[in-house]
C-alpha positions in Angstrom: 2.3 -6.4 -34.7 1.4 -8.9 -32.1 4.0 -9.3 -29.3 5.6 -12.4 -29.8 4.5 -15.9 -27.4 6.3 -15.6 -23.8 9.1 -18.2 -22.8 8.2 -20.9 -20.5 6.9 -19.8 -17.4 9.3 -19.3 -14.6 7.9 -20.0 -11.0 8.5 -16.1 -10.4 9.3 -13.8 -13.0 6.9 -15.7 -15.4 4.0 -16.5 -13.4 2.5 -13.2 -14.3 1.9 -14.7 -18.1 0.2 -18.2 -16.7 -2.6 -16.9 -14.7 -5.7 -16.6 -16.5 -7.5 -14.2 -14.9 -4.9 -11.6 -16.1 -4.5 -12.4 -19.4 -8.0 -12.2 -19.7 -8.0 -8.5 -18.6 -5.1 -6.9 -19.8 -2.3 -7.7 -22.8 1.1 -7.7 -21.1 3.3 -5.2 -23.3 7.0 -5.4 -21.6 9.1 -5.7 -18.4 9.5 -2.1 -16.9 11.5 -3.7 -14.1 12.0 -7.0 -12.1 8.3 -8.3 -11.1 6.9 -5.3 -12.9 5.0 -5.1 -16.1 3.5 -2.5 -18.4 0.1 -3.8 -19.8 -2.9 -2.7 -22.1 -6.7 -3.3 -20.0 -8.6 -4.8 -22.8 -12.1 -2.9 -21.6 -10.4 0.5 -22.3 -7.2 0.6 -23.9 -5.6 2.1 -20.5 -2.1 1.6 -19.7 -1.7 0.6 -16.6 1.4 -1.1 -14.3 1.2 -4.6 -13.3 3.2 -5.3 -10.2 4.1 -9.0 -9.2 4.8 -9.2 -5.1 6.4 -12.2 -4.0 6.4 -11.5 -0.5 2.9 -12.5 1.6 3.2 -9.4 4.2 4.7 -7.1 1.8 1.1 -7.6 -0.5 -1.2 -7.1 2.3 0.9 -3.6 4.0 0.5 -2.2 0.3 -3.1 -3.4 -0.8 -4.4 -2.0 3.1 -2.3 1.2 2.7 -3.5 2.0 -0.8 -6.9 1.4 0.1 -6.9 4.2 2.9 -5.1 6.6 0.7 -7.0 5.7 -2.6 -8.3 9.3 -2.7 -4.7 11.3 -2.1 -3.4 13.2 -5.2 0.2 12.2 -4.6 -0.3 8.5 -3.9 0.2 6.3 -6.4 -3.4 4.7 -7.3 -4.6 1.3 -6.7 -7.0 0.0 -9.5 -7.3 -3.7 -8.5 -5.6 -6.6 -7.3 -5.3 -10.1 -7.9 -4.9 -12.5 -4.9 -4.9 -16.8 -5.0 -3.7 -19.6 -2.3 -0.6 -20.3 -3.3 0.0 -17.6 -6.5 1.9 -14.0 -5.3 -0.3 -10.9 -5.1 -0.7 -8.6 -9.2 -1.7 -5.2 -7.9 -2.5 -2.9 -10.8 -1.2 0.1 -10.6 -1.4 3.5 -12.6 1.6 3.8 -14.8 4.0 6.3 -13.9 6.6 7.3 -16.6 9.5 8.0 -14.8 10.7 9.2 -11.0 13.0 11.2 -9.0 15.9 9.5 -10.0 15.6 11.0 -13.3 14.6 14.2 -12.6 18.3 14.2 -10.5 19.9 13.1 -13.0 18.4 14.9 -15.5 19.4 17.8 -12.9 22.9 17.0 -13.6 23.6 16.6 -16.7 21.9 20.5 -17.2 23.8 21.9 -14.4 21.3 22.1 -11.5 17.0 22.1 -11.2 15.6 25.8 -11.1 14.8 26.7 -7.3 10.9 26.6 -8.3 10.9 23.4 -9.6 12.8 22.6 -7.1 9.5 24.1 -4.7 6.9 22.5 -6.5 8.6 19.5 -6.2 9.0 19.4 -2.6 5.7 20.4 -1.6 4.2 17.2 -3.7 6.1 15.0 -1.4 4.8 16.7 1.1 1.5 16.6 0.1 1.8 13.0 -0.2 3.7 12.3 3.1 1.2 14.3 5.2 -1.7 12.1 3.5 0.5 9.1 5.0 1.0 10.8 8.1 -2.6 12.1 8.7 -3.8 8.3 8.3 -1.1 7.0 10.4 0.7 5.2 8.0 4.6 5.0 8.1 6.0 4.7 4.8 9.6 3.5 5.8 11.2 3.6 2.5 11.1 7.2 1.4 13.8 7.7 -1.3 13.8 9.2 -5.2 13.3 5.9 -6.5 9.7 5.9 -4.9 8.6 9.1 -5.9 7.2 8.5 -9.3 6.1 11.4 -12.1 3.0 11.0 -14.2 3.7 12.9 -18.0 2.2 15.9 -16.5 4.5 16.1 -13.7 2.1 15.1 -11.0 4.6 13.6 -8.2 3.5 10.1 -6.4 4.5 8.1 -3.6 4.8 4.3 -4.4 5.4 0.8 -2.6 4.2 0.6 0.4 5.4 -2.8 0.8 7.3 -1.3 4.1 4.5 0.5 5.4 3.0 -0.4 8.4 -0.5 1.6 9.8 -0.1 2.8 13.7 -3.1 1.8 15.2 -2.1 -1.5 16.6 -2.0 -2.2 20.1 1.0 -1.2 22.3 2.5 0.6 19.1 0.9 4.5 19.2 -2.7 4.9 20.8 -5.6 5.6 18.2 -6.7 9.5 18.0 -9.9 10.2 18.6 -11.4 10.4 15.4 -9.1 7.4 13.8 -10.1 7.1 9.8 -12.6 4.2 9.0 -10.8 0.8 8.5 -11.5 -0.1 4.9 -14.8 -2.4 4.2 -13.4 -4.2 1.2 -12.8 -7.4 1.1 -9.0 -8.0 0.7 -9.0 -10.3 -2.1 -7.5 -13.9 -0.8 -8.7 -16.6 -1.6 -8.6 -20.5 0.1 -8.7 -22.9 -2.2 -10.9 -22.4 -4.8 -9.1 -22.5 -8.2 -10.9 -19.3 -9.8 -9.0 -16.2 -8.3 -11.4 -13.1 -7.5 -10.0 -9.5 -7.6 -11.4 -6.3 -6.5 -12.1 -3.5 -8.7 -11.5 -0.5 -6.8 -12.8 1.9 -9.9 -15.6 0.3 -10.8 -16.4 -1.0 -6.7 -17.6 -4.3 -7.0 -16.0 -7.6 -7.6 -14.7 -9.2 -11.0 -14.5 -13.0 -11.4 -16.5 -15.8 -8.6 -15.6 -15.2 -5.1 -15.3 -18.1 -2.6 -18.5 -19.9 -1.5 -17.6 -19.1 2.0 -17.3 -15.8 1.8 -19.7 -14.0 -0.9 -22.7 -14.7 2.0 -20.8 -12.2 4.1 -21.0 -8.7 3.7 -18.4 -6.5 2.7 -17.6 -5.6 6.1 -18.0 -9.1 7.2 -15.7 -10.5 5.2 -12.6 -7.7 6.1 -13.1 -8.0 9.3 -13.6 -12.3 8.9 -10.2 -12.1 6.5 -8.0 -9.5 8.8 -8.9 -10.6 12.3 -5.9 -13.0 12.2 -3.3 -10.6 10.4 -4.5 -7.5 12.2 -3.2 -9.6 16.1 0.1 -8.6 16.9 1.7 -11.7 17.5 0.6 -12.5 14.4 2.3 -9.1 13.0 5.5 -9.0 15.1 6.1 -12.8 14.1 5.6 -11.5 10.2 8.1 -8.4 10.5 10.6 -11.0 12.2 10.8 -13.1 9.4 9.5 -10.9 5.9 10.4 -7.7 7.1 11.6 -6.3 3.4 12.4 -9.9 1.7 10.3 -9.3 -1.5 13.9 -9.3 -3.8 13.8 -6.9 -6.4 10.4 -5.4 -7.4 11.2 -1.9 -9.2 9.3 -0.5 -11.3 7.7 2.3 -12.8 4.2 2.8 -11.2 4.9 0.9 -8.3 8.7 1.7 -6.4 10.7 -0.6 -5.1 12.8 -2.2 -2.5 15.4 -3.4 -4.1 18.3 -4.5 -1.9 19.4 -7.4 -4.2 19.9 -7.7 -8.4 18.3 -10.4 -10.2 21.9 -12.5 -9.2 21.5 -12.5 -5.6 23.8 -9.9 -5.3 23.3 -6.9 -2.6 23.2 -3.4 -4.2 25.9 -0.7 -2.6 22.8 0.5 -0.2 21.9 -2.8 0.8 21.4 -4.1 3.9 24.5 -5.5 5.8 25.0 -9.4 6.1 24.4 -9.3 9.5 21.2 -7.6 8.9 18.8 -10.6 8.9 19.4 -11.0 12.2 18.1 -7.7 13.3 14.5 -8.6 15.6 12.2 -7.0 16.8 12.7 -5.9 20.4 10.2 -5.0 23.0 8.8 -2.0 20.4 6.3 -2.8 17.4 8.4 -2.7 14.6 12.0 -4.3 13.7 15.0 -1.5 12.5 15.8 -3.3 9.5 13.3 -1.3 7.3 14.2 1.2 4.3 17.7 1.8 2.3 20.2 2.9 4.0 21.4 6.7 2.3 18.0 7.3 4.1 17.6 5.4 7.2 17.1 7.3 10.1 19.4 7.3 13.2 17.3 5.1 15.8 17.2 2.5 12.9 21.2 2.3 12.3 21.2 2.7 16.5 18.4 -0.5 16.2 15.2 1.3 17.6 12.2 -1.0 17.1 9.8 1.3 19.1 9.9 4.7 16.3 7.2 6.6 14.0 6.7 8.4 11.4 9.8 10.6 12.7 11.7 8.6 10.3 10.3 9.4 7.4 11.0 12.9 8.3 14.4 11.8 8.1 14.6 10.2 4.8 12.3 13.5 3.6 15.4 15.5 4.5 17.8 13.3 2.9 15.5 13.6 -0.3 15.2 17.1 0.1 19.2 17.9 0.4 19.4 15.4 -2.5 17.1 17.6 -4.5 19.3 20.9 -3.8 22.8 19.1 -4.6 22.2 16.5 -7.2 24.1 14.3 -4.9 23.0 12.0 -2.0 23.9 13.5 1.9 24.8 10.4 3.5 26.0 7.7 0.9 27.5 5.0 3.0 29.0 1.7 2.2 27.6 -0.1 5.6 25.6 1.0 8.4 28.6 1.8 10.2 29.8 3.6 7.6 26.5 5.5 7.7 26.3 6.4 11.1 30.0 7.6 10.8 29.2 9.9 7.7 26.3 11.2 9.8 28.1 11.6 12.6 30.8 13.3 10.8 28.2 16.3 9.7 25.8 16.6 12.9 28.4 15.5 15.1 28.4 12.9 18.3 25.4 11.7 19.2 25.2 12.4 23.1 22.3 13.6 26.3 22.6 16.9 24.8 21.2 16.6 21.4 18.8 13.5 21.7 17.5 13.2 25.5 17.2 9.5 25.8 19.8 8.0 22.8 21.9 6.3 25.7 18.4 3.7 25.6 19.0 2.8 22.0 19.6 -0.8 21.6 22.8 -0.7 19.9 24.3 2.9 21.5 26.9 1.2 23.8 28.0 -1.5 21.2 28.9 0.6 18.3 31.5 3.5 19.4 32.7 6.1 17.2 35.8 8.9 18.0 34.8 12.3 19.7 33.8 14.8 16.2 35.7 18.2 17.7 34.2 19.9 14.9 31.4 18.5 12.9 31.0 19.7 9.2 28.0 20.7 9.7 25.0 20.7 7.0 26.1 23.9 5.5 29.1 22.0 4.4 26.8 19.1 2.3 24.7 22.4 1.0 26.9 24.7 -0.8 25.8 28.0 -2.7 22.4 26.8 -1.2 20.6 30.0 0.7 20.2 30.0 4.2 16.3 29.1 4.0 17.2 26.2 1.8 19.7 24.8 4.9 17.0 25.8 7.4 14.8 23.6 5.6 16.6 20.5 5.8 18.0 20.9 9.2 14.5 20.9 10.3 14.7 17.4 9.2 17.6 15.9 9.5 18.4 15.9 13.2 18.8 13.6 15.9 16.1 14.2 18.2 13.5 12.6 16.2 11.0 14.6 18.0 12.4 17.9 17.0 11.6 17.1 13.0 9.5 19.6 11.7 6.1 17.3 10.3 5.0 17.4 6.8 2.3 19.9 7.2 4.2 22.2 9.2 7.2 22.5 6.1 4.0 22.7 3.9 3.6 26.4 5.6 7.2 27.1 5.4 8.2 30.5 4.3 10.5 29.0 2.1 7.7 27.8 -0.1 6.0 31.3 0.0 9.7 33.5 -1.1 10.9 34.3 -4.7 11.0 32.3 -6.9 7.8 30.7 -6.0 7.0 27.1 -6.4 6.5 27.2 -10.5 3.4 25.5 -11.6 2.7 21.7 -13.1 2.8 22.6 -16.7 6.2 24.5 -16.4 8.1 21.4 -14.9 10.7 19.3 -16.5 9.6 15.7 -16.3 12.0 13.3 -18.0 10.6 11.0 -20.5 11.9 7.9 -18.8 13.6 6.2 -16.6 15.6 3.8 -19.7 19.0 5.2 -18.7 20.4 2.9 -15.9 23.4 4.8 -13.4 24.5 1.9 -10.7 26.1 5.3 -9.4 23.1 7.3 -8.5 20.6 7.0 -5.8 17.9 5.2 -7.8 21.0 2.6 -9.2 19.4 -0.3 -7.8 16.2 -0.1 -10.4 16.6 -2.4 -13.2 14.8 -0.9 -16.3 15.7 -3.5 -18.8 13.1 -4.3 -21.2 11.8 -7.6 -21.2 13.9 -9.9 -23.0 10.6 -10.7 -25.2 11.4 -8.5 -28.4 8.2 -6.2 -28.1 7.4 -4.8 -31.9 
């Protein structure tokens, strides 16, 4: 049966259903989260993910770091995107069944995850974090909820709406072989009422371009179209005032930063109130990036000049969270946070991060002398010693002491009994429909849409 006729449009949530160039492409089949849609392409039958993105910086981070890492395995991939003056960015995503989350939960209500699934697991985040890494891209939101499954248990890292790409000026100098800036087109267009979109499988364009531009080549036209986001004024002034303001996009197939419900309200790993007023120091980027059980350090201490250290961070977090069923650092505020981090690794001093004392926020936030720390043994019992070795390496203060992505990928750890167990022999929910405001992927909203789908 035909899906009954959509309500009015809303100017957000609905706009998804009034653009013709959509419609005209794929059937939309239900909400599988707020801004996110599951939807039939007409050509082929595929299902795929439609993902609405309010937010103007957000759209181009994720459409410029999907392009880059179109060919990883554990990277979500990008099929095409739809783009219009004054409309918000569709990408169209695979869909992804379920996530993390699930399998944690899942975890739980069996008793535990099986130390090779457990391995095979980890070692598909890090496959996918060292694609990030090896291109220069910073995720900045690493947590369950953006580690999406496919049915056959292939892991993927999703929403890069918080990435940003290191080769900017003043922010990390460019290697010597830097990989090639994409010659796409980004697909914007200035005021021409047909919207064009990019095609990524097919590599060519759907729909009329813009006069202006469809004389230009390819490489032209990105490098016409990105001259003026790629400047760093024009970057820094972004990140000031759209850091992570795209409200609440989950959704299977695409991740999510949700800090706020559909009422406004912030979820219990939300930013603080006085988090909007975080800026942007003399460093590239501003602290107020990720959610908070897995913000590194130097963001709760407001470092604006960091790397990719601190997704090594929130890869430990995930990592412990994977071992326990439970999240290592669930704080109520980033004081809270810092003091439940502190409370395990102890004070944060000269000794064990050379250089803290420059922090922006290290003399104004003062915690009591820890005498005796907890110590990550204590967040990791009846794990094995390599399991705890594994996460220290991670989940220290000294950002430069975390081991990298590809070094864990070499690990012992991976090589011991029981060895990582293969693909077919996972346990990959069958969907994220449950909702738990209690666990670390509570902020997702998997309600169907309130259309009643037949």
């Amino acid at each position: 049966m035909e899906p009954k006729s959509p309500p009015p449009p809303h100017p957000k949530s609905w706009s998804i259903y009034t653009r013709p160039e959509i419609i005209a492409k794929y059937q939309i089949h239900e909400r599988v989260g707020s801004g996110a849609y599951s939807a039939r392409r007409l050509a082929d039958d595929h299902i795929v993910a439609l993902k609405e993105v309010h937010d103007y910086q957000s759209a181009f981070r994720e459409i410029e770091a999907l392009r880059i890492l179109q060919n990883c395995p554990n990277v979500v991939v990008l099929h095409e995107y739809f783009w219009a003056e004054d409309e918000d960015a569709v990408l169209v995503l695979e869909f992804l069944r379920t996530d993390l989350t699930a399998v944690i939960r899942d975890g739980k209500k069996k008793g535990g995850i099986r130390s090779g699934e457990v391995k095979q697991w980890m070692m598909q985040i890090l496959s996918g974090l060292d694609a990030c890494h090896r291109n220069m891209i910073v995720h900045r939101d690493l947590k369950p909820g953006n580690l999406l499954i496919s049915h056959d248990g292939i892991l993927k890292l999703v929403d890069f709406g918080q990435a940003r790409i290191l080769m900017e000026a003043g922010c990390i100098a460019a290697d010597e072989n830097p990989p090639p800036a994409p010659s796409d087109p980004l697909c914007i267009h200035h005021g021409d009422p047909t919207t064009a979109s990019f095609n990524f499988e097919r590599g060519n364009w759907g729909g009329e371009k813009h006069h202006q531009s469809s004389t230009l080549g390819e490489e032209d036209s990105f490098a016409e179209m990105t001259s003026e986001y790629k400047s760093q004024d024009f970057l820094d002034e972004m990140e000031e005032t759209t850091t992570t303001r795209d409200g609440n996009v989950s959704c299977l197939a695409t991740g999510t930063a949700s800090e706020y419900g559909d009422d406004g309200s912030r979820s219990p790993n939300s930013y603080d109130d006085n988090d909007d007023d975080d800026r942007p120091q003399e460093g590239c980027f501003t602290s107020c990036v990720g959610t908070r059980w897995f913000r590194a350090p130097e963001l709760l201490y407001g470092s604006t000049d960091y790397g990719m250290e601190v997704d090594l961070w929130a890869l430990g977090c995930v990592f412990a969270e994977l071992l326990t069923l439970e999240p290592l650092f669930p704080g109520g505020s980033d004081i809270d946070q810092l003091g439940r981090i502190i409370g395990v690794l102890g004070n944060l001093n000269e000794e064990v991060w050379p250089g803290c004392v420059n922090l922006p926020d290290y003399r104004t936030m003062s915690f009591g002398k820890v005498e005796s720390p907890s110590g990550l043994e204590s967040c990791l019992k009846n794990r094995s010693s390599e399991e705890v070795s594994l996460v220290k390496k991670l989940v220290c203060y000294d950002p430069f002491s975390r081991a990298t992505a590809m070094e864990l990928l070499h690990d012992v750890y991976f090589s011991m009994e029981p060895l990582p167990v293969s693909l077919s022999e996972l346990h990959v929910p069958r969907s994220n429909s449950e909702h738990d405001v209690d666990s670390p992927g509570g902020w997702y909203d998997y309600a169907r849409n309130p259309l009643d789908w037949e």
